[in-house]
C-alpha positions in Angstrom: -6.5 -15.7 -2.3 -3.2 -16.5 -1.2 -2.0 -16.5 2.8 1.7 -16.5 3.9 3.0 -16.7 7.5 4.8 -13.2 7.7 6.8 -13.5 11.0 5.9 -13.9 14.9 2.8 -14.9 14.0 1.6 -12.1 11.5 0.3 -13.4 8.6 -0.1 -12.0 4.8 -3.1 -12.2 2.7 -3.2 -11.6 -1.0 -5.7 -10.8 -3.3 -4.8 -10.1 -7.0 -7.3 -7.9 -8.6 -7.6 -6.2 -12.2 -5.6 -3.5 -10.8 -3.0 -4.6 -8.8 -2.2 -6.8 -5.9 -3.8 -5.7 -2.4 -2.2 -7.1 0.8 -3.5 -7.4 4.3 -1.3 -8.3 7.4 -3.5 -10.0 10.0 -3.2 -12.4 13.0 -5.6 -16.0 14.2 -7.2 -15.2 17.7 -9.1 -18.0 18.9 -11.3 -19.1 16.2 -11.3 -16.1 14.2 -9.3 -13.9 12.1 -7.9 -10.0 13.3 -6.5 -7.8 10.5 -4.3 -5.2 11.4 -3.2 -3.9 8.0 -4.1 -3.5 4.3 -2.0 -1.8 1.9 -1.1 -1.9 -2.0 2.1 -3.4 -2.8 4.0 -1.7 -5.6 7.5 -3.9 -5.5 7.9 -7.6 -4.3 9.3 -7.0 -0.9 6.7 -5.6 2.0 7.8 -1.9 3.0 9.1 -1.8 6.6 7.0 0.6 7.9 3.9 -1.4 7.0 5.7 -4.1 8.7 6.2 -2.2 11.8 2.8 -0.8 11.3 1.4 -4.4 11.6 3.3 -5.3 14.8 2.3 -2.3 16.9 -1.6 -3.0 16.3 -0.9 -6.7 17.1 0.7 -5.6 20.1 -1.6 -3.0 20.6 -5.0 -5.0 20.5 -3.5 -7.9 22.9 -2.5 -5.5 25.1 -6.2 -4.0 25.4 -7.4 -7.3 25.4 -5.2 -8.6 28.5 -6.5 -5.5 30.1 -9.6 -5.6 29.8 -9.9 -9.6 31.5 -8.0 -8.3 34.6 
C-alpha cells in the first residue's frame, strides 16, 4: 500500500496486485477516511476525468454534509 497527496487535499492510494495496479482517490474527514474513487490505472499519469470525477464527489459529499448541520 502506497498513499500520495493528489492535490487540494485528495489523496491516492495504491495497491499492486497480481494483475495490475488498482488506485483509489479519497479524502481524511475527521478521524476517518472517505473514498471517492477507485479505478485501474493502465499508463503512469491519472486520466483527467477520474481526476475530475474525484473532485465532484469531494465536493459533493461536503456539500451534503454542510447541509445537513444547518
Amino acid at each position: 500500500m502506497i498513499f500520495y497527496f493528489f492535490r487540494e487535499g485528495v489523496f491516492e492510494y495504491r495497491v499492486s496486485v497480481s494483475a495490475g495496479r488498482i488506485f483509489r482517490l479519497f479524502f481524511f474527514q475527521n478521524k476517518g477516511l472517505v473514498f471517492l474513487n477507485g479505478f485501474v490505472k493502465k499508463s503512469q499519469k491519472t486520466p483527467q476525468q477520474e481526476i475530475e470525477k474525484a473532485m465532484g464527489l469531494m465536493k459533493l459529499y461536503k456539500d451534503s454534509k454542510t447541509t445537513l448541520k444547518t
